[in-house]
Backbone of each chain as ProteinMPNN parsed JSONL, in Angstrom:
{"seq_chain_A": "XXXXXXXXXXXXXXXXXXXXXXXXXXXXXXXXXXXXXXXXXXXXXXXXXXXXXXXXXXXXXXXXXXXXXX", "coords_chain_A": {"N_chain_A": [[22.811, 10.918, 0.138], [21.38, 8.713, 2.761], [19.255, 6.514, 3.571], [20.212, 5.6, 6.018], [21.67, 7.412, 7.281], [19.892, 8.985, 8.843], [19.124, 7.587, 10.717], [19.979, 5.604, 13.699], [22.111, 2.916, 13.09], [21.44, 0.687, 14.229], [18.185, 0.425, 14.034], [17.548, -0.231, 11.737], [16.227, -2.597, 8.949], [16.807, -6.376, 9.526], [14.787, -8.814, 9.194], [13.832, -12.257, 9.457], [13.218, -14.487, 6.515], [10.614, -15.388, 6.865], [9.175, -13.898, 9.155], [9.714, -11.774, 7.591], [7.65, -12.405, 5.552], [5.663, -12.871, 6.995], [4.418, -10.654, 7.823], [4.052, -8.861, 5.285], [2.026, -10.079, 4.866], [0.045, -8.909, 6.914], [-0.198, -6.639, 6.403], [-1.172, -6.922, 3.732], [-3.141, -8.218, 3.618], [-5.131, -6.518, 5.744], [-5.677, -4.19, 3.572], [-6.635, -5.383, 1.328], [-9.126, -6.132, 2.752], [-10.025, -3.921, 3.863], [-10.886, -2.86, 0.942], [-11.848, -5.029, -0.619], [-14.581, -6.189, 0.385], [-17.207, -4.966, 2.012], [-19.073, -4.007, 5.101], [-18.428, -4.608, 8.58], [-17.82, -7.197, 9.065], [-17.862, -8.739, 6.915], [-15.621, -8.078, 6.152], [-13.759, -8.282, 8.441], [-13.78, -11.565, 7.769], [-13.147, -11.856, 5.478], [-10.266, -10.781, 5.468], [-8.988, -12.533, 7.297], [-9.142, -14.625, 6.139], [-7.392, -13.964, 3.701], [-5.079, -13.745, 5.164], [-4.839, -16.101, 6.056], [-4.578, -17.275, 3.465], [-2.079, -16.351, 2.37], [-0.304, -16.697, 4.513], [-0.258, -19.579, 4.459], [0.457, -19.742, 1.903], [3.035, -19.657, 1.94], [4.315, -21.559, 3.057], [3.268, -23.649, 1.864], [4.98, -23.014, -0.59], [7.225, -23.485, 0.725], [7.67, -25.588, 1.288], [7.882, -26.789, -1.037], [10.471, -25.62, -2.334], [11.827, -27.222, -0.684], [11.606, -29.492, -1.727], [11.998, -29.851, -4.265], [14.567, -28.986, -4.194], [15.916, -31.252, -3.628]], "CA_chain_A": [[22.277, 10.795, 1.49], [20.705, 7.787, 2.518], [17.694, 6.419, 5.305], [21.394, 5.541, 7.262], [22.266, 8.831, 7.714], [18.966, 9.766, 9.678], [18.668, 6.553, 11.682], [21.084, 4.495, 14.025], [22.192, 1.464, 12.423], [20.238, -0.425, 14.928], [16.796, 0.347, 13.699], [18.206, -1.349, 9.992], [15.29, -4.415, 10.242], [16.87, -7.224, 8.781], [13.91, -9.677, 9.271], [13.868, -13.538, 8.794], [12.46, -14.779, 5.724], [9.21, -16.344, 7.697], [9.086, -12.765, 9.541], [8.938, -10.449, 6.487], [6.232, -12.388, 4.744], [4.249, -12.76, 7.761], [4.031, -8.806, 8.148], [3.684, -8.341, 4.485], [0.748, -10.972, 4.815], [-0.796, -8.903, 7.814], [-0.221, -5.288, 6.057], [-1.787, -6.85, 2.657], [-4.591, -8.782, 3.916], [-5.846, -5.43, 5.988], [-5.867, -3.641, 2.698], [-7.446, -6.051, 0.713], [-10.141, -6.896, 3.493], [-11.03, -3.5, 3.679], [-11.325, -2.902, -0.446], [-12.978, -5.789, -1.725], [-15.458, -6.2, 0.908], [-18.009, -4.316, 2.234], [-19.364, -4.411, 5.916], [-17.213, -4.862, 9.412], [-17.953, -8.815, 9.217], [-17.539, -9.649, 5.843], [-14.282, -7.598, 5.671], [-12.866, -8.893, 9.192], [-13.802, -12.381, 7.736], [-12.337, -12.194, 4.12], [-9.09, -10.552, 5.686], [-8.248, -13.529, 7.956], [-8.899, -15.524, 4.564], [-5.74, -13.366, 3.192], [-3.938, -13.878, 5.886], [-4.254, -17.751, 6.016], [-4.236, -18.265, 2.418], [-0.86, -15.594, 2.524], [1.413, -17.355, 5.164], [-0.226, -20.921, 3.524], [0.852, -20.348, 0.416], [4.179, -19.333, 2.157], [4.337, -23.232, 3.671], [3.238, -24.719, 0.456], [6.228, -22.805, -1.298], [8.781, -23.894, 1.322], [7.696, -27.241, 1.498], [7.659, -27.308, -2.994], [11.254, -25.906, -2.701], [12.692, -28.447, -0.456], [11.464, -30.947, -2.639], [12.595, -29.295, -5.536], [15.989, -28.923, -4.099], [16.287, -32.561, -3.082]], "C_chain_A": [[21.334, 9.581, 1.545], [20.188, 7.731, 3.624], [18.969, 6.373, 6.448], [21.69, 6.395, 8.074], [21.255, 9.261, 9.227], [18.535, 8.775, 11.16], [20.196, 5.728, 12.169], [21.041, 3.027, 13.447], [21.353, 0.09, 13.218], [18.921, -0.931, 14.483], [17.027, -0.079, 12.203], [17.884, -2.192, 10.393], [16.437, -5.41, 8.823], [15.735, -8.52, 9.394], [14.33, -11.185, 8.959], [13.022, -13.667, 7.388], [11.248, -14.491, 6.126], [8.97, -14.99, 8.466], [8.497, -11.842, 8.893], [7.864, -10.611, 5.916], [4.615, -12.442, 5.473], [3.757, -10.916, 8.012], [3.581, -8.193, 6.753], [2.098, -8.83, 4.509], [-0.303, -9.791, 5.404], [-1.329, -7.146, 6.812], [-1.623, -5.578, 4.874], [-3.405, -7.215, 2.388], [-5.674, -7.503, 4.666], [-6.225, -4.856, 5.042], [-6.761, -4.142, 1.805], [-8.708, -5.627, 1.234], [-10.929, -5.17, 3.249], [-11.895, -2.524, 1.728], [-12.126, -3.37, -1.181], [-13.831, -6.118, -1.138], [-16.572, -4.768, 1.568], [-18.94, -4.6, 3.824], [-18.762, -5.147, 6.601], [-17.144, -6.441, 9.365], [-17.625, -9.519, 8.599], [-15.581, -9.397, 5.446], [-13.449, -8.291, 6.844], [-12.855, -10.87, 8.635], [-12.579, -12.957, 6.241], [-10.862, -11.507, 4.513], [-8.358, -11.634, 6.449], [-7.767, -14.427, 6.61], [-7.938, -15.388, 3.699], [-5.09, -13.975, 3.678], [-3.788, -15.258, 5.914], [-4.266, -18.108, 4.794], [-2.455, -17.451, 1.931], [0.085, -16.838, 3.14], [0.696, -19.236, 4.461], [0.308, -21.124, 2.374], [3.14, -20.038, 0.994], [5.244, -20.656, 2.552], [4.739, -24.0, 2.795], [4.785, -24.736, 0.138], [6.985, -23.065, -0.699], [8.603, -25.203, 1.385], [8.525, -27.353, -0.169], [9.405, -26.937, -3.29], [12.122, -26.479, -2.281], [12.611, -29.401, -0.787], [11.742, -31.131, -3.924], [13.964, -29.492, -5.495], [16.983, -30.639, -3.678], [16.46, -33.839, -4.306]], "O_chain_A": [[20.575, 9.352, 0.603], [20.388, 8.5, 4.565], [18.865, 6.935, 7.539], [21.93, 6.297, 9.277], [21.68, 9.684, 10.302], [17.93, 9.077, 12.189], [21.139, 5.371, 11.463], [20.095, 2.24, 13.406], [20.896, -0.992, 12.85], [18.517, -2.093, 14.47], [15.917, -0.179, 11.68], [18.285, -2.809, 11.38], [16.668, -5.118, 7.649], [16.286, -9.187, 10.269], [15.242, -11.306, 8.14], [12.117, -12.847, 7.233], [10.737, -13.415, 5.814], [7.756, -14.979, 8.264], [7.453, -11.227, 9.107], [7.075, -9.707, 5.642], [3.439, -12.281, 5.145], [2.704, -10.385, 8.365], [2.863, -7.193, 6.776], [1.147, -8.101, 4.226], [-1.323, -9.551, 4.759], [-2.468, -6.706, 6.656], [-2.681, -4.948, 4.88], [-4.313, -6.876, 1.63], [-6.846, -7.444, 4.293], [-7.437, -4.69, 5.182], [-7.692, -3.421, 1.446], [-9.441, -4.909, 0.554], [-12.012, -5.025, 2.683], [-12.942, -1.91, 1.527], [-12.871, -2.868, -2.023], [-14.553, -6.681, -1.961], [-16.293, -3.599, 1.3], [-19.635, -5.608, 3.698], [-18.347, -6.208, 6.135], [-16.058, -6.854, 9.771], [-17.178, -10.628, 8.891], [-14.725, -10.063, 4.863], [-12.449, -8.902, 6.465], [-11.93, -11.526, 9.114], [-11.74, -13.841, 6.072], [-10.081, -11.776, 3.601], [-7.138, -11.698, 6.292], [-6.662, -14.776, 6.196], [-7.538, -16.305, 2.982], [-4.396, -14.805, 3.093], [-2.648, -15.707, 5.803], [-3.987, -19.297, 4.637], [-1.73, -18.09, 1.168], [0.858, -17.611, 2.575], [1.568, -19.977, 4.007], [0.604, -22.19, 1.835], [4.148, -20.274, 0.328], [6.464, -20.744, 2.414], [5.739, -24.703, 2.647], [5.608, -25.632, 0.323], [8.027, -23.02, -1.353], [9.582, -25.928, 1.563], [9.595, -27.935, -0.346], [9.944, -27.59, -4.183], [13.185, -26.574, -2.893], [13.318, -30.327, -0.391], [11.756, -32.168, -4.586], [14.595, -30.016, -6.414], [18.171, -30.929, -3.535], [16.769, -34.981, -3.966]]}, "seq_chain_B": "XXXXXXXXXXXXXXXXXXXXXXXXXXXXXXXXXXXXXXXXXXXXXXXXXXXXXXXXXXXXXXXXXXXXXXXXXXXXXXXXXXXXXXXXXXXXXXXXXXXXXXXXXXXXXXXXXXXXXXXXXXXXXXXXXXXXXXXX", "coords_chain_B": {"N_chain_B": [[-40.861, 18.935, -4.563], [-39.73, 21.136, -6.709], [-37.768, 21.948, -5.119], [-36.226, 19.623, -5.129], [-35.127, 18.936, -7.184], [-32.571, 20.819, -7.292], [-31.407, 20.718, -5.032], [-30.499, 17.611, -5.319], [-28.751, 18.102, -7.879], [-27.377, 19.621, -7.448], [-25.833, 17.376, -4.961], [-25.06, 16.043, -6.622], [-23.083, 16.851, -8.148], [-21.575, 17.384, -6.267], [-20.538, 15.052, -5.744], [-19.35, 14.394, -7.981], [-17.099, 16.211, -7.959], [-16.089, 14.937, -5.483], [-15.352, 12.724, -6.369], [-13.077, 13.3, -7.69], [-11.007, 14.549, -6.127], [-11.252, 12.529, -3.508], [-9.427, 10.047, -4.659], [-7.467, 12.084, -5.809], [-6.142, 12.901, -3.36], [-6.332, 10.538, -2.079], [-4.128, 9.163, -2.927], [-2.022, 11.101, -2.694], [-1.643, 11.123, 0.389], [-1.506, 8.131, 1.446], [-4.489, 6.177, 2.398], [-5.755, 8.695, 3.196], [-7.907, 9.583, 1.583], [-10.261, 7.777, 1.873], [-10.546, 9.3, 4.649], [-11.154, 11.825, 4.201], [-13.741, 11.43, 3.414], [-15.267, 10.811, 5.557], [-14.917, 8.326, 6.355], [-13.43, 7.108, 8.816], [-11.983, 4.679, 10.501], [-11.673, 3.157, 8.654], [-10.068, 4.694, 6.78], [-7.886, 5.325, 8.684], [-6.987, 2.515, 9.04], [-5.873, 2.164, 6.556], [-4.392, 4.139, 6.22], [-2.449, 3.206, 8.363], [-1.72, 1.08, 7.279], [-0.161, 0.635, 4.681], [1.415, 2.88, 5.278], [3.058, 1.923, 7.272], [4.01, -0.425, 5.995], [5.548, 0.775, 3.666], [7.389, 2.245, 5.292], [8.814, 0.413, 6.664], [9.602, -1.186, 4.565], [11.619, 0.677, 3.8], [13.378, 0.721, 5.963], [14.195, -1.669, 5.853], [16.713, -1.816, 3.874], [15.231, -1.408, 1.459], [15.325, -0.836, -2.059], [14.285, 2.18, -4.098], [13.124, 2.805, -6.759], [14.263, 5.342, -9.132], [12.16, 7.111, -11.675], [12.673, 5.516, -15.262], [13.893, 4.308, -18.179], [14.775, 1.984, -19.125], [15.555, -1.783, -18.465], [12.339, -4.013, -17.799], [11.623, -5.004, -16.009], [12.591, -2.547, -14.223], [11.248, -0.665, -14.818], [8.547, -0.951, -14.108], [8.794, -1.506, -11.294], [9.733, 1.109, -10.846], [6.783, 2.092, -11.519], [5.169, 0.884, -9.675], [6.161, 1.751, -7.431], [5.715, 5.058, -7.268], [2.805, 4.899, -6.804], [2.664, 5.266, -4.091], [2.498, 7.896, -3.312], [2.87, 10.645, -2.0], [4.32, 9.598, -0.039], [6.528, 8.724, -1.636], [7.29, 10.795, -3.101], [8.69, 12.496, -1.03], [10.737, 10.164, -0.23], [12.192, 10.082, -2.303], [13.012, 12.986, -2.738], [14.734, 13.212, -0.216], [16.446, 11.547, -0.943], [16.496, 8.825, -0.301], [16.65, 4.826, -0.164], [18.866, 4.552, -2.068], [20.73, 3.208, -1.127], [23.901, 1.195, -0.971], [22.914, -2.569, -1.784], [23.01, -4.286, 1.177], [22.375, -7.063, 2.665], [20.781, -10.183, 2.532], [17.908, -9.342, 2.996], [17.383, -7.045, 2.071], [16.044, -7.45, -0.27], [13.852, -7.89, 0.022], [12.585, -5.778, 1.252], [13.054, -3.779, -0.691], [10.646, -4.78, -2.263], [8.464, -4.788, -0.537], [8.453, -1.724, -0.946], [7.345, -1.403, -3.38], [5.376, -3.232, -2.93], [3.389, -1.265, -1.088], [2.828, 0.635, -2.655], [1.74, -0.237, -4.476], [-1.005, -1.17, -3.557], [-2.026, 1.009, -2.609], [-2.936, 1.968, -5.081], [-5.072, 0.373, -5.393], [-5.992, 1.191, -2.718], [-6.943, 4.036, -3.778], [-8.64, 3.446, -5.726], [-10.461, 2.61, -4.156], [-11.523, 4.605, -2.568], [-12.396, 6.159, -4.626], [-14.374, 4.874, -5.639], [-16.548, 4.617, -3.203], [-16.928, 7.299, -3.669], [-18.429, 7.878, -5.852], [-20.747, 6.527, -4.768], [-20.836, 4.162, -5.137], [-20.091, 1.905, -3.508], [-20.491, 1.45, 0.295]], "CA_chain_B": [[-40.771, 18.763, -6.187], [-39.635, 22.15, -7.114], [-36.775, 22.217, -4.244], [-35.748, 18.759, -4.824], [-33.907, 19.391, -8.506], [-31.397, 21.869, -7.455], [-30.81, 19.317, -4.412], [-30.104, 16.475, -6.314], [-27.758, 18.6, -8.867], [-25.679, 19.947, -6.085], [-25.458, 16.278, -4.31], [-23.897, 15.405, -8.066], [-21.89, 17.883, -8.727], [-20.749, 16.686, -5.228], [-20.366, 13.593, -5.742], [-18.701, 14.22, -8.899], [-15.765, 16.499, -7.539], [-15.041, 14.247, -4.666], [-14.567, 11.342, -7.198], [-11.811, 13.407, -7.997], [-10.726, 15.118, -5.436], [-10.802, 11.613, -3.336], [-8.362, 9.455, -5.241], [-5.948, 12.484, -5.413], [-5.805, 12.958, -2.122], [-5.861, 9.07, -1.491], [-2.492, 9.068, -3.505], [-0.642, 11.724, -1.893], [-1.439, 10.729, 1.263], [-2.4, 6.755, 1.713], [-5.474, 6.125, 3.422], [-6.85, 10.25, 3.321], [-9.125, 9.708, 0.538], [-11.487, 8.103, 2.491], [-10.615, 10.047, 5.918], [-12.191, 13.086, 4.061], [-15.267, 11.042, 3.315], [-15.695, 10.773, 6.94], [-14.614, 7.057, 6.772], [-12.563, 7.285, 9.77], [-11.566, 4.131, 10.594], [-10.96, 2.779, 7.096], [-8.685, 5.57, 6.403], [-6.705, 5.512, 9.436], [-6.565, 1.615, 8.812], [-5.082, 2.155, 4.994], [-2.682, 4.941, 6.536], [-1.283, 2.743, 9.098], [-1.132, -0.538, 6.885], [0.686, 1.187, 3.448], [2.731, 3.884, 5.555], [4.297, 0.978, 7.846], [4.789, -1.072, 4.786], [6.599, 1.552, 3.027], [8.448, 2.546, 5.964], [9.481, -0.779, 6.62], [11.08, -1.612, 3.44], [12.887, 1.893, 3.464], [14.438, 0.691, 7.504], [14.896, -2.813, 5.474], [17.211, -0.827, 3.081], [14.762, -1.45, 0.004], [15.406, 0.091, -3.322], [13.407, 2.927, -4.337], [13.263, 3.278, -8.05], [13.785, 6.401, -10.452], [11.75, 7.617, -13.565], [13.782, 5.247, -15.858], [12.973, 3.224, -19.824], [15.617, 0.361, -19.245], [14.862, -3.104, -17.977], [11.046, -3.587, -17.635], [11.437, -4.825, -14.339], [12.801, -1.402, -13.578], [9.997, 0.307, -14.954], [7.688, -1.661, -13.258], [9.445, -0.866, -10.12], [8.916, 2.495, -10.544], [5.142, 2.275, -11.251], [4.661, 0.219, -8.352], [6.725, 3.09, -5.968], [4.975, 6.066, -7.574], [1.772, 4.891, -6.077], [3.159, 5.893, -2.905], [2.347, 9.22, -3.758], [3.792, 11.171, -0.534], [6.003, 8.979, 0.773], [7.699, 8.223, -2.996], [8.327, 11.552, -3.128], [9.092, 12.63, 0.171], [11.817, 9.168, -0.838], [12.751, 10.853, -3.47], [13.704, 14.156, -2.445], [15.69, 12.722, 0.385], [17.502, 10.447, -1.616], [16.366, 7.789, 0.587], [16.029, 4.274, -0.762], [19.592, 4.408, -2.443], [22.16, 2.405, -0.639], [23.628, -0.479, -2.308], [21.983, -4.084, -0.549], [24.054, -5.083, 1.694], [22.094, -7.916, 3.112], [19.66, -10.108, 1.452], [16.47, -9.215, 3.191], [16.82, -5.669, 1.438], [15.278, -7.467, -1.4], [12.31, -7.782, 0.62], [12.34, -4.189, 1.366], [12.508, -3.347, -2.111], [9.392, -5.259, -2.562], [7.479, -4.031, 0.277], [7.702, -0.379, -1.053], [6.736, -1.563, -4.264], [3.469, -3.503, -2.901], [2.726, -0.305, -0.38], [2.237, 1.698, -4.022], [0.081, -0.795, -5.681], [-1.923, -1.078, -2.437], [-2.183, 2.558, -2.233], [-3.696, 2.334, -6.064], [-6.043, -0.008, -4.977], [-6.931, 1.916, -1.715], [-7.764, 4.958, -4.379], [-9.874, 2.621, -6.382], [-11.799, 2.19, -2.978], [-11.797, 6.289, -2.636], [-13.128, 6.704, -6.107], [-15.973, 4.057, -5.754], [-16.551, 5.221, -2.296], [-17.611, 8.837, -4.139], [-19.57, 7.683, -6.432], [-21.675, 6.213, -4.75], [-20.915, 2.364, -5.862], [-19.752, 1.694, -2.452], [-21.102, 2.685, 0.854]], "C_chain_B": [[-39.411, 19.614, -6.442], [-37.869, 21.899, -6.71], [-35.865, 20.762, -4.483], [-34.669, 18.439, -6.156], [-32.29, 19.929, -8.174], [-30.735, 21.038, -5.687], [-29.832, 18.449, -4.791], [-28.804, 16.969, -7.17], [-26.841, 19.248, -8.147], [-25.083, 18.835, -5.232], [-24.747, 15.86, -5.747], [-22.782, 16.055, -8.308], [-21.033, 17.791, -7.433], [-19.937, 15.689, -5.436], [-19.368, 13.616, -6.898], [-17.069, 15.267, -8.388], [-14.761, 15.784, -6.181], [-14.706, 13.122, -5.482], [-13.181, 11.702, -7.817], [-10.817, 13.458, -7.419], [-9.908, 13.547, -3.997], [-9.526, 10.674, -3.488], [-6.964, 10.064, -5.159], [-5.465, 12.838, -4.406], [-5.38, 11.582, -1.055], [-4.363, 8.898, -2.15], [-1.805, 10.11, -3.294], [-0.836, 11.239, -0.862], [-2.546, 9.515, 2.043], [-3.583, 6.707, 2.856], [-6.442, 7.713, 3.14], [-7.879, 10.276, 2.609], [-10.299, 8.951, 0.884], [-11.85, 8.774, 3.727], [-11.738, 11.544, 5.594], [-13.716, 12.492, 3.567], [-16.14, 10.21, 4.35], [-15.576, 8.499, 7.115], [-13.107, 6.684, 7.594], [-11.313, 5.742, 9.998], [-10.841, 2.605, 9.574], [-9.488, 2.913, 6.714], [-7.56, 5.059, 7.184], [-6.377, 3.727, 9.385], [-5.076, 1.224, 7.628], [-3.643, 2.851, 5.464], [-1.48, 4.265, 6.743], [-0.74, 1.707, 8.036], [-0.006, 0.351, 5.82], [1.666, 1.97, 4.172], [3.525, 2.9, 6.232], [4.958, 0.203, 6.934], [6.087, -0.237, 4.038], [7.941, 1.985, 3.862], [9.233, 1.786, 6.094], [10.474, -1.045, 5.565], [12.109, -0.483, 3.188], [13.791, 1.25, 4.772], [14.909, -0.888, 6.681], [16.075, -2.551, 3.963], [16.469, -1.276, 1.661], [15.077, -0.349, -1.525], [14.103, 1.3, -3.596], [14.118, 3.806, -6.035], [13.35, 4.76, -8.95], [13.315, 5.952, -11.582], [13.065, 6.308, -14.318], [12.792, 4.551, -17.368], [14.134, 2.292, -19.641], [15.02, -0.491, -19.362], [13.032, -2.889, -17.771], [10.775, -3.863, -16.322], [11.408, -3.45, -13.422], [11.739, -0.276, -13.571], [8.714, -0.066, -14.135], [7.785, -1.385, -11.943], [8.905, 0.392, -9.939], [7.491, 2.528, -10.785], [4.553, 1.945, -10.12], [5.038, 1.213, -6.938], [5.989, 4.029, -6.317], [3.42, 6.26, -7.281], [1.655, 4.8, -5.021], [2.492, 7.049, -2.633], [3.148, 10.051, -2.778], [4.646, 10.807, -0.52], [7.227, 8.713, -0.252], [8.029, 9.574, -2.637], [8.791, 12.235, -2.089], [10.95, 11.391, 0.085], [12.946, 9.963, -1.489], [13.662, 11.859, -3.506], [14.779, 14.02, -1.444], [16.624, 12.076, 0.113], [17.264, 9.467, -0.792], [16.201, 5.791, -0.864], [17.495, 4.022, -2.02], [20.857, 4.075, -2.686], [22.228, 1.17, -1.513], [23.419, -1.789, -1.244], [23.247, -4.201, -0.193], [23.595, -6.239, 2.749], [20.885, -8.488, 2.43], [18.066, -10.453, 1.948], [16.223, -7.599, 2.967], [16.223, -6.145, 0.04], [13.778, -7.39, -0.911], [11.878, -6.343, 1.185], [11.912, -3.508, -0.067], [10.869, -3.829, -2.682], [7.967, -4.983, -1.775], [7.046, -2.292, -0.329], [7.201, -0.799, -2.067], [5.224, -1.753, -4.183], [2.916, -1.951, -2.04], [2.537, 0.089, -1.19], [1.116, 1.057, -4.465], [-0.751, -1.28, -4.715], [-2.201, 0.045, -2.311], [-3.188, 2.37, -3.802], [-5.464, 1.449, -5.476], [-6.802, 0.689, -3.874], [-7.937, 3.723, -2.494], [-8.768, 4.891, -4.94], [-11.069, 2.869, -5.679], [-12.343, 3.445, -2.901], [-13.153, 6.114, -3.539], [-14.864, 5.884, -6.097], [-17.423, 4.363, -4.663], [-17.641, 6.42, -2.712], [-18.495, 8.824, -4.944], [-20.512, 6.797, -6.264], [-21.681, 4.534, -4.772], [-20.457, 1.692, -4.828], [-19.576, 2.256, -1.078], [-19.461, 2.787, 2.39]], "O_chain_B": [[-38.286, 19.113, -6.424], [-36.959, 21.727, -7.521], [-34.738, 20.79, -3.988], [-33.616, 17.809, -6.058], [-31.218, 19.557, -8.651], [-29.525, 20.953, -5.473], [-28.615, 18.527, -4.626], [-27.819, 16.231, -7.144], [-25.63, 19.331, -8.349], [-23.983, 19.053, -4.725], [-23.689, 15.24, -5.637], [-21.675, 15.643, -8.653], [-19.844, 18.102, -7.499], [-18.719, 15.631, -5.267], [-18.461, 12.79, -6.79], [-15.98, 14.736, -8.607], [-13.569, 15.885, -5.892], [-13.652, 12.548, -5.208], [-12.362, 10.916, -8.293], [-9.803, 12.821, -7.706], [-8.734, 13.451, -3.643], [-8.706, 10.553, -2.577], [-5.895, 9.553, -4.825], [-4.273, 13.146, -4.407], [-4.701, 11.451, -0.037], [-3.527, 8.336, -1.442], [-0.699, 10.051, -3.83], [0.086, 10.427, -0.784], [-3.579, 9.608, 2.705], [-3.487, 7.166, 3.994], [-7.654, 7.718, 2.923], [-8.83, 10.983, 2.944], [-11.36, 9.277, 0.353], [-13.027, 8.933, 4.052], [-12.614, 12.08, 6.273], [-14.684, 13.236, 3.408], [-17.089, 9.433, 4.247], [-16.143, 7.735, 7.896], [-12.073, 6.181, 7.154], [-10.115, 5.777, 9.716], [-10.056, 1.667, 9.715], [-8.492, 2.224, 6.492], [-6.554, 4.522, 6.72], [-5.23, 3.553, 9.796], [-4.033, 0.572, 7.681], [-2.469, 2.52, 5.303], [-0.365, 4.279, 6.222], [0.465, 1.49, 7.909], [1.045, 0.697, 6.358], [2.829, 1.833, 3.79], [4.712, 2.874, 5.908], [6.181, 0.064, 6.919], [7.258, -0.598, 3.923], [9.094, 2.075, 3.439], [10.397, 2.045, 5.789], [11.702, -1.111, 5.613], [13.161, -0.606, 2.56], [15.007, 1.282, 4.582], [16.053, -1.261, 6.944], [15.998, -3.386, 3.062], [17.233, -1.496, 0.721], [14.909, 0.868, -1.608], [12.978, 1.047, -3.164], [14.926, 4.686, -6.332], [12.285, 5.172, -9.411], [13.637, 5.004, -12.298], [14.213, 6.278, -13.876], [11.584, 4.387, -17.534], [14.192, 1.704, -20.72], [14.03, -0.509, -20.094], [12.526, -1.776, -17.621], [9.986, -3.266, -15.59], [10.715, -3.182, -12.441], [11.455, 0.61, -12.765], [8.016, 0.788, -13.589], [6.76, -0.985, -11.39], [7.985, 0.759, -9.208], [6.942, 3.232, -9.937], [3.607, 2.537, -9.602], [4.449, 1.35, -5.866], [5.127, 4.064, -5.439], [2.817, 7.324, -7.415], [0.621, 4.279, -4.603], [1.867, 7.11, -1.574], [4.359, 9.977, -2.984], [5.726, 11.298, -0.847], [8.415, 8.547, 0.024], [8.998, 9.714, -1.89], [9.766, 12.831, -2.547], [12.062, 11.864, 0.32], [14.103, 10.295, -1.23], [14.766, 11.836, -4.05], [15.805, 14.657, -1.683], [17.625, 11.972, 0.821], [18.381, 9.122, -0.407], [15.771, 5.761, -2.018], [17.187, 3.271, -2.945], [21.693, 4.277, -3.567], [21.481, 0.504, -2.23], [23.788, -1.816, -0.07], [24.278, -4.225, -0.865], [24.358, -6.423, 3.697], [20.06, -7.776, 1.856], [17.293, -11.332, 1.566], [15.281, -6.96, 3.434], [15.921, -5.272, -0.773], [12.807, -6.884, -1.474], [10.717, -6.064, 1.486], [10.877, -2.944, -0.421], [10.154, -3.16, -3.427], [6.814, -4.966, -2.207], [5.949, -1.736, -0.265], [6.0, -0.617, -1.865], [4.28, -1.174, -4.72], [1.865, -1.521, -2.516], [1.345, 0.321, -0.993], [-0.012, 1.461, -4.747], [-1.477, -2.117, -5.251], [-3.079, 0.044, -1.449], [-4.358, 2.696, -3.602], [-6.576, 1.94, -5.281], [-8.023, 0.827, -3.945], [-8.939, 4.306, -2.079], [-9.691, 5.705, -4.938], [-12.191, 3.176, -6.084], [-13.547, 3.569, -3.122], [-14.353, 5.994, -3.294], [-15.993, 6.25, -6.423], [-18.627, 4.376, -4.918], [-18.794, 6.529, -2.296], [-19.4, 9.657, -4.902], [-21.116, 6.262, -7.193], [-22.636, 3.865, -4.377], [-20.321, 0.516, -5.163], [-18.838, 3.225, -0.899], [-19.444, 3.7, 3.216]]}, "name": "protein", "num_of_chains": 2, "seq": "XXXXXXXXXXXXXXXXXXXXXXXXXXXXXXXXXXXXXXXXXXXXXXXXXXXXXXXXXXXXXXXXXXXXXXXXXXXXXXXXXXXXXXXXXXXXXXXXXXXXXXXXXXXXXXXXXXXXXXXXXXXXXXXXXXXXXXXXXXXXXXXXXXXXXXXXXXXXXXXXXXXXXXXXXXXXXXXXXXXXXXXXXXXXXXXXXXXXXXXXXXXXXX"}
């Protein structure tokens, strides 16, 4: 039995690349932000800091492997 | 004075069964382990972030590892799902999590439940520190 069974094939995400990592970004950076900080300010501040060094490093790496691949 | 001993030794002996109590309740069900330490909007933060993650990579048909000693990737796999706690086995028992890929953004599913586990260990970490005190 599989997740298919219980759900219409519709709701099956296939995401873009640039899609999935921005949502993993947003999920991972909340988690972080509120773990390794302490206090609503420092944690809403060091979670953006996830999130833009997340989809940045996501840039970098697409830039590094079209220059790789070239 | 007198009254303030048997205080103190019942706020520990507090403090010391939610450090347990915490964590295993933050790993069956993500986020709860600080909901019961009245950190409301923490919790229900951790819930939503780790349970959509996990859900997600199950609707992105992600793998969901068994118990196994093969490959170390595979084992790894499973450590990283088993800090799910709930939702692995809730997975589990459904058989969910066991189609074969048939597109290749179910690798990114597979990898989402993985991080929702080892985000879930870390959110117990937070529990546990949480209870004792080392974080308010």
């Amino acid at each position: 039995m599989t997740i298919l069974t219980f759900i219409p094939a519709a709701l099956v995400l296939a995401p873009s690349h640039f899609t999935a990592a921005v949502l993993f970004a947003v999920f991972a950076s909340v988690v972080f932000a509120i773990t390794q900080r302490s206090g609503f300010r420092d944690q809403f501040r060091y979670g953006l800091y996830c999130f833009a060094m997340f989809v940045g490093g996501v840039f970098v790496a697409g830039w590094l492997m079209l220059l790789l691949r070239r | 004075m007198a009254n303030s001993s048997p205080v103190k030794a019942n706020q520990a002996s507090q403090a010391t069964v939610m450090a347990v109590v915490a964590p295993a309740v933050g790993w069956m069900i993500p986020g709860a382990g600080h909901l019961i330490q009245r950190r409301w909007i923490r919790g229900l933060l951790l819930m939503a972030s780790i349970g959509t993650m996990f859900i997600l990579g199950l609707l992105m048909e992600g793998h969901v590892y068994k118990p196994n000693g093969g490959d170390i990737l595979d084992i790894l796999g499973f450590v990283g799902d088993v800090g799910a706690g709930g939702l692995y086995v809730v997975s589990r028992a459904m058989d969910w999590g066991q189609a074969a890929i048939a597109h290749a953004t179910a690798d990114y599913g597979t990898k989402y439940i993985i991080v929702a586990g080892l985000l879930n260990f870390i959110s117990m970490a937070d529990a546990y520190h949480i209870a004792i005190g080392k974080k308010q």
